[in-house]
BARO-884161 format. One record per residue: x, y, z of N, C-alpha, C in turn; residue in three letters. Coordinates in steps of 0.001 Angstrom, whole numbers, plus 524288, in hexadecimal, padded with zeros to 5 digits. Example, Ala and Ser with C-alpha at 12.3 -4.5 7.8 and 13.67 -1.06 7.14 Angstrom:
2
833867E9C681E788300C7EE6C81E78833907F31C81E78ala;832327F73681BA8835667FBDC81BE4832648001E81EBEser;
//
This chain:
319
433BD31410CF0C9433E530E6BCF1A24344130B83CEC72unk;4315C30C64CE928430E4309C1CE3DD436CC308F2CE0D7unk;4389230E70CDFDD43BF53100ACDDD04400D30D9ECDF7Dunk;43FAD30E11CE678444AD30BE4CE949446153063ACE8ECunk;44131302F1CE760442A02FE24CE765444332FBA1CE181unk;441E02FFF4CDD6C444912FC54CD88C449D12FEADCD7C0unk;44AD43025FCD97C4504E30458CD88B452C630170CDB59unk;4520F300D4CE1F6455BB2FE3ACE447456B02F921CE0B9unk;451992F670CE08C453B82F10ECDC1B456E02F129CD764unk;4547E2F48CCD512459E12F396CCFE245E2A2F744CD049unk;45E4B2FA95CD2F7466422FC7DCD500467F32F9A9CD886unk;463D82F552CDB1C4674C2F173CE00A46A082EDEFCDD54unk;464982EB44CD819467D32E741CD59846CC62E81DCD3CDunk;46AEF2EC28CD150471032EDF7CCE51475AB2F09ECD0D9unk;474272F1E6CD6094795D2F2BECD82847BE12EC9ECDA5Eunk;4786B2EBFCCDD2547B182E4D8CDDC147CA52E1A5CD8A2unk;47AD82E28ECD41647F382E01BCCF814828E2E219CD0BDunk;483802E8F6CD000488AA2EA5BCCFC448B412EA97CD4EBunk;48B9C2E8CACD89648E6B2E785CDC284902A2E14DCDB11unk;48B512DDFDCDB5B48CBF2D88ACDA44490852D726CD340unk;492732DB55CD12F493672D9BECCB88498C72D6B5CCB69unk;49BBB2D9EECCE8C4A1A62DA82CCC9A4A37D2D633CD0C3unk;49E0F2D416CD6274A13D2CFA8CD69849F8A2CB2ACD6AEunk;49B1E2C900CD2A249AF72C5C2CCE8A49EC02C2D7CCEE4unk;49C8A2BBADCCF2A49F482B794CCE0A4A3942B797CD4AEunk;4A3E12BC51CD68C4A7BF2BB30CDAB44A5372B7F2CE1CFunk;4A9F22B4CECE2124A7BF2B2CBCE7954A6B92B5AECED16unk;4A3E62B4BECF0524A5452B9C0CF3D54AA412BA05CF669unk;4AD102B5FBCF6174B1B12B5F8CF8454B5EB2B95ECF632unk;4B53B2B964CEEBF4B8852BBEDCEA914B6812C1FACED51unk;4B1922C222CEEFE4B1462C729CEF464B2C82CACFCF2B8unk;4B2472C718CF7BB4B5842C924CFBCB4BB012C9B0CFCA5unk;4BDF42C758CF85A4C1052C6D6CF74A4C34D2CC88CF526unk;4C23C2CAE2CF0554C2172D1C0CEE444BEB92D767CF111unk;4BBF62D80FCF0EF4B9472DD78CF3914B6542DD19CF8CDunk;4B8642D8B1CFBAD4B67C2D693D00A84AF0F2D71ED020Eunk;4AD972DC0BD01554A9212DCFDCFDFD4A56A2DF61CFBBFunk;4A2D22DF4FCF7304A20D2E24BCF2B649CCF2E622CF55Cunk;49DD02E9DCCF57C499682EE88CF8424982A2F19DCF544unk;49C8C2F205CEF5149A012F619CEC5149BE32F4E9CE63Cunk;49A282F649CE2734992D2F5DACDD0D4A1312F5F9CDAC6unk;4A3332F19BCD9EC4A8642F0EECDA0F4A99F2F025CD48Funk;4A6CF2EE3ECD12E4A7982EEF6CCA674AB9C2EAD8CC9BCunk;4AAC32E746CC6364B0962E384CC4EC4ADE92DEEBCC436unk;4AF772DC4DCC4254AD0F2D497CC6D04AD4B2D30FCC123unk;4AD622CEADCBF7C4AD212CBCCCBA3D4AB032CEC2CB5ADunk;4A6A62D3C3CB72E4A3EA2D618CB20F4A6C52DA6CCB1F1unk;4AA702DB9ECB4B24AE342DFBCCB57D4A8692E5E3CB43Funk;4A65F2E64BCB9904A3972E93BCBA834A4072EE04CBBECunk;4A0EC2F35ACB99D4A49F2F833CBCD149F972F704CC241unk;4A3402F9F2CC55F4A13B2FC52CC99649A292FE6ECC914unk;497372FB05CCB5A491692FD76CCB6F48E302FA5ECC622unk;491BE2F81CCC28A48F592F519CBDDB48B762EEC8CBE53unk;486C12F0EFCBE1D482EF2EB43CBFC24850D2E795CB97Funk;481192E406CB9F9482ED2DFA6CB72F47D9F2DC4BCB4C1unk;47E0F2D92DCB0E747B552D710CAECF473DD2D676CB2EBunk;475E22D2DCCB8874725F2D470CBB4C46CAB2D905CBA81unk;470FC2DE60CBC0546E832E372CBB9746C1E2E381CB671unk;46DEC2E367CB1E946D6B2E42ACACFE468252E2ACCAB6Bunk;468672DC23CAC0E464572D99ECAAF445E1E2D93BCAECEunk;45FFF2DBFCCB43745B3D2DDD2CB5864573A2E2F1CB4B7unk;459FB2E770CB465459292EA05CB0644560E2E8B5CAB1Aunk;458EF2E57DCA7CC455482E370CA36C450732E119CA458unk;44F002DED2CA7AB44B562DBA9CA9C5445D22DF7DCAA55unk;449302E33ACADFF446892E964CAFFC4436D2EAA4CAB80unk;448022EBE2CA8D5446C42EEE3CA37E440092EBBFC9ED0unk;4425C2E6EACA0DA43EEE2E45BC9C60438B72E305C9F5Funk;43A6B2E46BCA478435122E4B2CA775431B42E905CA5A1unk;434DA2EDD0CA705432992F25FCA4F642FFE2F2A6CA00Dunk;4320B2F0DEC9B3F430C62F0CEC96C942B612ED11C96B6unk;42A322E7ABC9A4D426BC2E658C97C0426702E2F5C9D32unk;424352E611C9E7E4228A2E327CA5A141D722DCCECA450unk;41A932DDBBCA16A419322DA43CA05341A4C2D4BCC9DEFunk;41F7E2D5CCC9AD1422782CF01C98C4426902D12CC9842unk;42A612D21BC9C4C42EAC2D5B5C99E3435272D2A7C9847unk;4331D2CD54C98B9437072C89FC964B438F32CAFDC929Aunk;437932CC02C8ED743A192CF36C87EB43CF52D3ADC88F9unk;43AFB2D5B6C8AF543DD92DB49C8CCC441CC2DAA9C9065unk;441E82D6FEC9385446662D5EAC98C044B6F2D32CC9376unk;449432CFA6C90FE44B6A2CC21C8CBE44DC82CDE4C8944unk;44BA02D3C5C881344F032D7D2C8413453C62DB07C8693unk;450B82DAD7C8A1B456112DF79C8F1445ABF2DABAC8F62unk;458A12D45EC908745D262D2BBC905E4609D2D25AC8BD4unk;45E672D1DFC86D9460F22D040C823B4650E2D674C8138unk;4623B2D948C81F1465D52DE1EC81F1469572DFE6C8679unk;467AF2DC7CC8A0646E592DCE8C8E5F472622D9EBC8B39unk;46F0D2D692C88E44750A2D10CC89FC478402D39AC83A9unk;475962D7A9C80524777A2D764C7B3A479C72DC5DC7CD5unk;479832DE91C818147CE92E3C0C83C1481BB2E13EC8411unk;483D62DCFFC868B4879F2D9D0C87584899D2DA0BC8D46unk;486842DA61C8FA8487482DA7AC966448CB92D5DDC9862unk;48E3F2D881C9B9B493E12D609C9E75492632D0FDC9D47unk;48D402CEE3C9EC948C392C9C6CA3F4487F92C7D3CA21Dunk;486232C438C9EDA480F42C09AC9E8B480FD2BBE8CA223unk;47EE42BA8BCA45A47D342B5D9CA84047B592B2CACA373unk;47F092AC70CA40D47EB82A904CA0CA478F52A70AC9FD4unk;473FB2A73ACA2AC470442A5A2CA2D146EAE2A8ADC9E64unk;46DE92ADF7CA14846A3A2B28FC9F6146D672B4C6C9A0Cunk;4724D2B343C981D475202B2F7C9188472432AF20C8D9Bunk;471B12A99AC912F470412A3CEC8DB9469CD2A60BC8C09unk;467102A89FC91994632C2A824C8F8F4614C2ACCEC8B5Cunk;463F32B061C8A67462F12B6EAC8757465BB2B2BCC81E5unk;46A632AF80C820B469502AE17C7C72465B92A9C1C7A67unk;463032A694C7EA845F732A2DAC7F4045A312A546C7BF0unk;457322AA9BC7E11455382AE6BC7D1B455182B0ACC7617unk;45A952B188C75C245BC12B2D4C706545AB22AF08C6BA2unk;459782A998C6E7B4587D2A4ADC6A01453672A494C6B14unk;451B32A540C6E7744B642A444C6E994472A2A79CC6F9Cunk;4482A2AC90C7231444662B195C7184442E32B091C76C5unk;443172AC66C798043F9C2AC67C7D41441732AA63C8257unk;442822AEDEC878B4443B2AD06C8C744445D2A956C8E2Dunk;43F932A76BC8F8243DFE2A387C922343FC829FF9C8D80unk;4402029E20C8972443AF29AB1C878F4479929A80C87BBunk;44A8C29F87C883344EEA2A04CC87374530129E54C8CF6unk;4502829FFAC922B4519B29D89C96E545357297A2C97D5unk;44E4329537C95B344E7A291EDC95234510A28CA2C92C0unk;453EE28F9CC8DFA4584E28DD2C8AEC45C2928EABC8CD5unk;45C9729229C8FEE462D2292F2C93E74634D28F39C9962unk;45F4B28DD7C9B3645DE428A97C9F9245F1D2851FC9C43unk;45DD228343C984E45FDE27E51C96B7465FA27E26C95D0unk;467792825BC93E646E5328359C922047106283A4C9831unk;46F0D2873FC9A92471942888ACA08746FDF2845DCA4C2unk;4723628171CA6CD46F7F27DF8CAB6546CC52806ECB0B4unk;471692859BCB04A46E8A28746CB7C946CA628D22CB516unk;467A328E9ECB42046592291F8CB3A5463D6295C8CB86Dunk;465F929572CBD1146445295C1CC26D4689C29AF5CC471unk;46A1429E10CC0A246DBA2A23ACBFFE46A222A7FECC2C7unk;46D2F2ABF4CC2B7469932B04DCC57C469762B3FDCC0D8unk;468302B250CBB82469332B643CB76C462822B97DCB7A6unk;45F602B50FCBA8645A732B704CBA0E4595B2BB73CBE54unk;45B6C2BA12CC283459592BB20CC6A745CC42C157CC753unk;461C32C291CC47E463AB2C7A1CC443460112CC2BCC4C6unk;45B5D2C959CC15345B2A2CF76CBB5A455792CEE7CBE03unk;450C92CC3ECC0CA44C002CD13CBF47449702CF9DCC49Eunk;44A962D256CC69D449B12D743CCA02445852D9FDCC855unk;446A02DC2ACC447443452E081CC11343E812E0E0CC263unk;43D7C2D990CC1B9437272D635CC18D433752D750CC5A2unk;4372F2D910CCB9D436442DB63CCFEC431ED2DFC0CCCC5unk;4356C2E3B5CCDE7432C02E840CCD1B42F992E93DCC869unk;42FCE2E60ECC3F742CCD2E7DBCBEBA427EC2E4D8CBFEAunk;4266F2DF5CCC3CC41FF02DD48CC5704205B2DE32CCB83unk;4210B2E350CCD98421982E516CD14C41BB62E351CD611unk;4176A2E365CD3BC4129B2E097CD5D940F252DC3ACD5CAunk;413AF2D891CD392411292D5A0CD211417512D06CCD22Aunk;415042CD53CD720419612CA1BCD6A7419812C539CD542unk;415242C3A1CD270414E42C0FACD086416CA2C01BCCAB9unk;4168B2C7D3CC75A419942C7A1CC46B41F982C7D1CC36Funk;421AA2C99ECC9584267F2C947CC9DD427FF2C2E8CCA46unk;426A82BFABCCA8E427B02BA0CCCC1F427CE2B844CC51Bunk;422A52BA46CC399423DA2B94FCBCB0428AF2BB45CBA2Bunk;4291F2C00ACBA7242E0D2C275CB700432FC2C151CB835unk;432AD2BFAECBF564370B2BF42CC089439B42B81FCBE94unk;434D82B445CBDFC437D62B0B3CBAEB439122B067CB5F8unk;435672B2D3CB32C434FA2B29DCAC6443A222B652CAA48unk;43C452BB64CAE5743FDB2BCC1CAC9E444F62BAE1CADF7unk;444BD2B8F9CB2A6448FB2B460CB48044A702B083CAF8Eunk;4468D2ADECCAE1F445AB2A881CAA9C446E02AA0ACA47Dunk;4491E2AFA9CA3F6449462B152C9E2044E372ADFAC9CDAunk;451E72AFD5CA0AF456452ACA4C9FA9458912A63ECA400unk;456202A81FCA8F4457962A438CAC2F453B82A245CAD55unk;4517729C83CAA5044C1429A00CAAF844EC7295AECAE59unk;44CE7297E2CB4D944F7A2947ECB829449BC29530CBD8Bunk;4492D291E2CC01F44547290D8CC2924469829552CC64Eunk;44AB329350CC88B44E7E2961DCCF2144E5E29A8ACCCC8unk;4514529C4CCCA4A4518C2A222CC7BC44DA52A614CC8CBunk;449E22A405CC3C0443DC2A5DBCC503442152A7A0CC9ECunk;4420F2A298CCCB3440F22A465CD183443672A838CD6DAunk;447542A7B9CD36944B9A2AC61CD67B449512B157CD580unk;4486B2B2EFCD005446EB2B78DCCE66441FF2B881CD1A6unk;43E672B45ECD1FA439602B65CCD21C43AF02B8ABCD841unk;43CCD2B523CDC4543E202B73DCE2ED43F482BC9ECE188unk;444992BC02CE0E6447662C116CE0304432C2C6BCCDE61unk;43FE82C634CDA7043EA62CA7ECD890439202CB44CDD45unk;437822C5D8CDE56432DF2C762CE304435232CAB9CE719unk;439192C817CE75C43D012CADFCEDF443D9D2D003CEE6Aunk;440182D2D1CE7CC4406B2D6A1CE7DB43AEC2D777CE893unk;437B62D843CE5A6432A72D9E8CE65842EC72DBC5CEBEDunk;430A32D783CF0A442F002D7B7CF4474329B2DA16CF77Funk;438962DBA2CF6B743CDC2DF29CF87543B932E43BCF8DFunk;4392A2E4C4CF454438082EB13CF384432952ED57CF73Funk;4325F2EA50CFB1A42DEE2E98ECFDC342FAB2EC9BD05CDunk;436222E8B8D0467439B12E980D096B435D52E479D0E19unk;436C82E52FD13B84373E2E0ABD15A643A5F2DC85D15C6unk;43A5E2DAE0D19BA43ECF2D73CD1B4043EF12D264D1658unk;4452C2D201D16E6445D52CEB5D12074452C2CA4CD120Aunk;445402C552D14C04456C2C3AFD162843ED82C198D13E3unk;43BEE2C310D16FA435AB2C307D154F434892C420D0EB1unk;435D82C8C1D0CBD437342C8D4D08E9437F02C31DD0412unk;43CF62C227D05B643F392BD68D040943A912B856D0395unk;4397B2B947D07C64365F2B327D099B430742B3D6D06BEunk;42D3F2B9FCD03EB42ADA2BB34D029542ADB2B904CFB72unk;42FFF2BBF9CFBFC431332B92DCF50B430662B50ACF3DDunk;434802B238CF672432AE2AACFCF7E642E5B2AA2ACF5E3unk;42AE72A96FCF93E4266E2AA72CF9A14229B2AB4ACF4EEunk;423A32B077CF1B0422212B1FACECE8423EC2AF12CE83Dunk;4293F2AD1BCE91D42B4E2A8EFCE2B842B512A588CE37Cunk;42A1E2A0BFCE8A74266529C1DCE8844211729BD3CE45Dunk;41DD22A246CE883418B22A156CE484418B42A386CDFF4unk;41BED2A509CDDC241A8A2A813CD8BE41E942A32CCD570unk;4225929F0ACD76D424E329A97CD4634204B296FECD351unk;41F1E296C3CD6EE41950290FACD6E7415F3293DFCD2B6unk;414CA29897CD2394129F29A34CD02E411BF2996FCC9AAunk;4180A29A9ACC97441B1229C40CC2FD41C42296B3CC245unk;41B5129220CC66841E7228D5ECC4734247128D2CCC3AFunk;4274D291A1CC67642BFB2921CCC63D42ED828EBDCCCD9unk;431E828903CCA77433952859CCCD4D4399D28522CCEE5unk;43B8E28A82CD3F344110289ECCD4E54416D28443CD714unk;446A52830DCD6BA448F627E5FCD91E44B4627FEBCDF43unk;44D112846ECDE334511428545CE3B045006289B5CE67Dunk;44C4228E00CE3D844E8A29242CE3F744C2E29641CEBA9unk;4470A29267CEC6A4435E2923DCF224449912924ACF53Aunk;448DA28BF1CF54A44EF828AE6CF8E24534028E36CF901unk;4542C28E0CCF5294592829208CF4644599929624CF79Cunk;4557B29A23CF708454ED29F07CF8E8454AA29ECACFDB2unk;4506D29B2ACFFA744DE529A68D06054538F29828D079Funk;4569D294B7D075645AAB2936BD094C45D3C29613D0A06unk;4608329B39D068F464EF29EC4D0592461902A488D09C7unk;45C7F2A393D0C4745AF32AA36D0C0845A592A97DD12A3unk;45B9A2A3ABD157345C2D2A339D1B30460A42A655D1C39unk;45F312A7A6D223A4634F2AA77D2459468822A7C9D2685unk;468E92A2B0D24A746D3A29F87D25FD470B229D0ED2184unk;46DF229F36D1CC34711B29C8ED18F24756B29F34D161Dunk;4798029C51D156B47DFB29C43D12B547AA92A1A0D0E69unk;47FFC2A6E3D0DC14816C2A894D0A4B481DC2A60FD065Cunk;47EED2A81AD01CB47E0C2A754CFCF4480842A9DDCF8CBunk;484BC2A7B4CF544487CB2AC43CF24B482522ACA8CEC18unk;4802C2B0A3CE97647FC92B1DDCE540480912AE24CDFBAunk;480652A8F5CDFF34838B2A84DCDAD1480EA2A96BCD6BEunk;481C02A64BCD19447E1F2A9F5CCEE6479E02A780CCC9Bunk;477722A414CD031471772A056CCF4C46DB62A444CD26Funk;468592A4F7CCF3E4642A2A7A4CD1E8464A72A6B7CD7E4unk;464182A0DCCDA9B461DF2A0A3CDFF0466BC2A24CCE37Funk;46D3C2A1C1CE1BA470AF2A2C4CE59B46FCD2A7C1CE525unk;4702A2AB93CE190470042B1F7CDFE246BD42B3C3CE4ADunk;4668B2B1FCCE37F462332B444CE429462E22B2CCCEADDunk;465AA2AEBECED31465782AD80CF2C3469B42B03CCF519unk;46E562B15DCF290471712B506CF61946FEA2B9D8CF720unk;46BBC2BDB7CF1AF46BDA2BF90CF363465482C26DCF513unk;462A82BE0BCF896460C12BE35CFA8A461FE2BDC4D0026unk;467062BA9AD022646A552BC33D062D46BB22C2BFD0873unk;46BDF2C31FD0489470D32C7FBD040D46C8F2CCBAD051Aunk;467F22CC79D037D463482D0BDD03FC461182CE53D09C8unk;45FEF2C8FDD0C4645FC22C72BD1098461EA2CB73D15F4unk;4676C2C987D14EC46B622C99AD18D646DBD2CF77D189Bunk;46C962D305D148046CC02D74DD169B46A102DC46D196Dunk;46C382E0FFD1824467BE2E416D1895467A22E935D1740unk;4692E2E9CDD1183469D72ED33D0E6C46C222EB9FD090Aunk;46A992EDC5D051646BDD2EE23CFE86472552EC83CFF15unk;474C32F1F9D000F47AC52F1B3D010F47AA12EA16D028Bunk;47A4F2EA5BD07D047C9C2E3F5D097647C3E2E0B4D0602unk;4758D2E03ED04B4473372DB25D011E477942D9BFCFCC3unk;478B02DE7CCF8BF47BA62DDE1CF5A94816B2DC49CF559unk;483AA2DEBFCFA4E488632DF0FCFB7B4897B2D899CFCBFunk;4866F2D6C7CFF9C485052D00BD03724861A2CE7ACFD3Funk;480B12CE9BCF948480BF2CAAFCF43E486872CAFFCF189unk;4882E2CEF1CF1B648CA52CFD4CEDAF491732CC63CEEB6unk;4902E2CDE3CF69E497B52CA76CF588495EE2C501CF690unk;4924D2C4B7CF6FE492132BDD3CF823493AD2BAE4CF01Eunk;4954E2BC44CED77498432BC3FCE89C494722B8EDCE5C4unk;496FB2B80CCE1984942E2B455CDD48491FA2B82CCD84Cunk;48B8C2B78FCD78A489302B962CD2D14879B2C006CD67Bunk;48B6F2C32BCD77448A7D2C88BCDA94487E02CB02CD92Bunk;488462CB28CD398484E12CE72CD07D47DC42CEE4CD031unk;47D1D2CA96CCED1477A42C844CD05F475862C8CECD598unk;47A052C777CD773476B82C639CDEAA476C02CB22CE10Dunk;47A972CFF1CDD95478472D4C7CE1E94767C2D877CDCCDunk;473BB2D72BCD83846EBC2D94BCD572469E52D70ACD9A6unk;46A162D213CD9F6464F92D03CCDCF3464302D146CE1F7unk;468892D3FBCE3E8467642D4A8CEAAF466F12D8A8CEA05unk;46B1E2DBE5CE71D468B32E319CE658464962E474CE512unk;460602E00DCE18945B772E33DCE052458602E1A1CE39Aunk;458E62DCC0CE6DC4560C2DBD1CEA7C456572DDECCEE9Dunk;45BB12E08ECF18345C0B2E444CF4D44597B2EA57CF416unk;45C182EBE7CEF7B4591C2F0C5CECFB4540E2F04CCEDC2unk;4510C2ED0DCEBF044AE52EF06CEDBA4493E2EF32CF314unk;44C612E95FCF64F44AD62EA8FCFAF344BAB2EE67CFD25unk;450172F1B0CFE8C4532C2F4B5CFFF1453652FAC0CFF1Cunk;450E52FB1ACF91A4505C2FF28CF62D4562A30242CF39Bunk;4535030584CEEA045953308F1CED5945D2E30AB6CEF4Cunk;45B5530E0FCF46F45BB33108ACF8444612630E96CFAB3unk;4602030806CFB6A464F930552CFDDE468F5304DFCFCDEunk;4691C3049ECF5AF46E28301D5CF260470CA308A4CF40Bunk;4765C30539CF5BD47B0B3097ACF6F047BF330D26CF0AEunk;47B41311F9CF3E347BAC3155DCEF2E484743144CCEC41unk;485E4312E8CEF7448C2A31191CEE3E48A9830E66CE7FEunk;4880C30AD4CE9194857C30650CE44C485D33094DCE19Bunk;4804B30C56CE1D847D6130DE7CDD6D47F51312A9CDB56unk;4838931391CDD1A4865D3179DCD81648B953154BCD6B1unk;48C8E3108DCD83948FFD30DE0CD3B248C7830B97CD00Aunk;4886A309A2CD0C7483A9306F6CCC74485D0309C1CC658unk;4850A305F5CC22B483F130702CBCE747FBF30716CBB90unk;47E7830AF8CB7D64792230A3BCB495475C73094FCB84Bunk;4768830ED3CBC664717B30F5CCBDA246B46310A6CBAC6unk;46CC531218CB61F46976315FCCB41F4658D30EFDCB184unk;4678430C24CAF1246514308D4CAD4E4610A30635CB1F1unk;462A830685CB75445F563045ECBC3445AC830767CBBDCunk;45CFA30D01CBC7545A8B30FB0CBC4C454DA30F35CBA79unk;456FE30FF8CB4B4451F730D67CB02F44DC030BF9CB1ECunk;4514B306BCCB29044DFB30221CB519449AF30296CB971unk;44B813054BCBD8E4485F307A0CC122445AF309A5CBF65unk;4457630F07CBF07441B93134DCBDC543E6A31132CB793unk;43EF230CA6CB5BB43ABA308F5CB2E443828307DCCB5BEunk;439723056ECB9CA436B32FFC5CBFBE431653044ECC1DFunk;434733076DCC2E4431C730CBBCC50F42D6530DEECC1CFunk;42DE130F5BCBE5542B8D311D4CBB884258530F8ACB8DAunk;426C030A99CB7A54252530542CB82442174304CDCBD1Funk;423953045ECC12E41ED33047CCC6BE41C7F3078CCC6BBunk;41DE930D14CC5114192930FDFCC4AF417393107BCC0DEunk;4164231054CBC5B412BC30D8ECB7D840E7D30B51CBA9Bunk;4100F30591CBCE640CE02FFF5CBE5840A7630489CC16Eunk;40BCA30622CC6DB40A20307C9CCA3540AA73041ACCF9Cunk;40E8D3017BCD0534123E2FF65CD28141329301B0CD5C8unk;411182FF0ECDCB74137A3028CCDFEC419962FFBDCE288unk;41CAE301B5CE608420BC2FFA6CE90B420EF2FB25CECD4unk;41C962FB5ECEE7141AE72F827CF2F141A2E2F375CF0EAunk;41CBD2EF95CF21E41D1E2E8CACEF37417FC2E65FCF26Cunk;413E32E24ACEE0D40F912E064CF0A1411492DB99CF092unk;410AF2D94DCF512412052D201CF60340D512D04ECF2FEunk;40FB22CCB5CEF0C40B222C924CEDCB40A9F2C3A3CF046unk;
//
């Protein structure tokens, strides 16, 4: 069980980048257009992708992972170094936010300033650069969700110091949290809610939209939601898309062709499916086109290794 659920999460995420990569920026119409629709790892799209190749997304959650591991206790510096050494790797793809703020960073030493100087330069800070990558936060304060509600804004806010954002992260990483639990989703959902009301009032963290947003987009009568690439449209389609199906395969397949920011929206439904769902689910077809497995890998058998250290059991406690 343990095993099954952090693996399913980070080979879900990353197989849903690499499905969602190559069709990036496209409408669902372009898409149906071309490959009527996308079921399996097709390589190409604007980053001219091979076949099975995740993307910035994947990359930078991973780092996150990584910098958890290293220093579970303030692991900002360490997440902050993993980034400075992606972006000086020279990756395809920086998200204009999360670029302004790594050189924001470079003038001032310090995140949370450094965010913050990009939020005055950038007007709509309300992008999903945060909400990609901070998964990790799930599983590294695995008992404690109150610390997941912390890490999950402070690492959000390194680069995207945005209210909505934040609060995207914090749902999202509760959701997963309480996914890995199984039970109807639905309840689930309405559980999270629930949890990043009180843990916002808490932190003094004040969305504008982001209640509405969700509760509006997660009825069973509302208009399809395409992905774009703002935290609350991302985070509401594909909360649809894990809704309205009923399996890994679908969830992803649903987020992908509904077009737009693909990439993002089926990292976030794959890891959110993956845990619910478990390893077990993601189509083995995927997961041997996947790249760099071995770096997931890693990552995992850290997470792992890590729970049992703490002494961390599987079984998720509602707080």
């Amino acid at each position: 069980m343990l095993e099954d659920r952090i693996r399913g999460a980070f080979f879900g995420a990353a197989v849903g980048d690499a499905i969602g990569g190559p069709v990036e920026m496209m409408s669902a119409a372009a898409i149906r257009e071309k490959y009527g629709s996308v079921r399996d790892m097709e390589g190409g799209g604007w980053l001219k992708l091979a076949p099975g190749e995740w993307t910035d997304d994947t990359s930078m959650t991973l780092d996150v992972a990584r910098g958890i591991l290293s220093n579970p206790s303030y692991p900002v510096e360490e997440i902050g170094h993993n980034f400075l050494r992606w972006q000086r790797s020279g990756p395809r793809d920086i998200g204009r936010t999360t670029g302004e703020s790594i050189k924001n960073y470079m003038k001032t030493g310090n995140w949370k300033q450094a965010s913050r100087m990009t939020a005055r330069s950038i007007n709509k800070m309300d992008s999903n650069g945060g909400l990609m990558r901070t998964m990790p936060v799930t599983f590294g304060y695995w008992n404690d969700m109150r610390m997941i509600a912390k890490w999950s804004a402070e690492i959000c806010m390194m680069t995207h110091y945005s209210q909505d954002g934040a609060t995207c992260c914090i749902f999202y990483n509760l959701l997963v949290r309480l996914a890995a639990g199984g039970g109807p989703r639905r309840q689930i959902i309405s559980r999270a809610l629930e949890l990043t009301d009180d843990f916002c009032r808490e932190m003094n963290i004040t969305p504008s939209k982001f209640f509405w947003h969700i509760i509006k987009h997660i009825q069973k009568d509302a208009p399809l939601l395409a992905p774009r690439g703002n935290a609350l449209d991302t985070l509401a389609a594909s909360l649809q898309s894990f809704l309205g199906t009923e399996s890994f395969e679908a969830a992803v397949v649903d987020v992908v062709n509904r077009g737009e920011d693909t990439d993002t929206a089926g990292c976030i439904t794959g890891g959110l499916a993956g845990t619910y769902y478990g390893y077990g689910s993601i189509p083995g077809r995927w997961l041997d086109t996947l790249k760099k497995q071995d770096q997931i890998e890693q990552v995992v058998e850290g997470l792992i290794s890590f729970w049992r250290q703490k002494g961390i059991t599987d079984q998720p406690r509602d707080q």
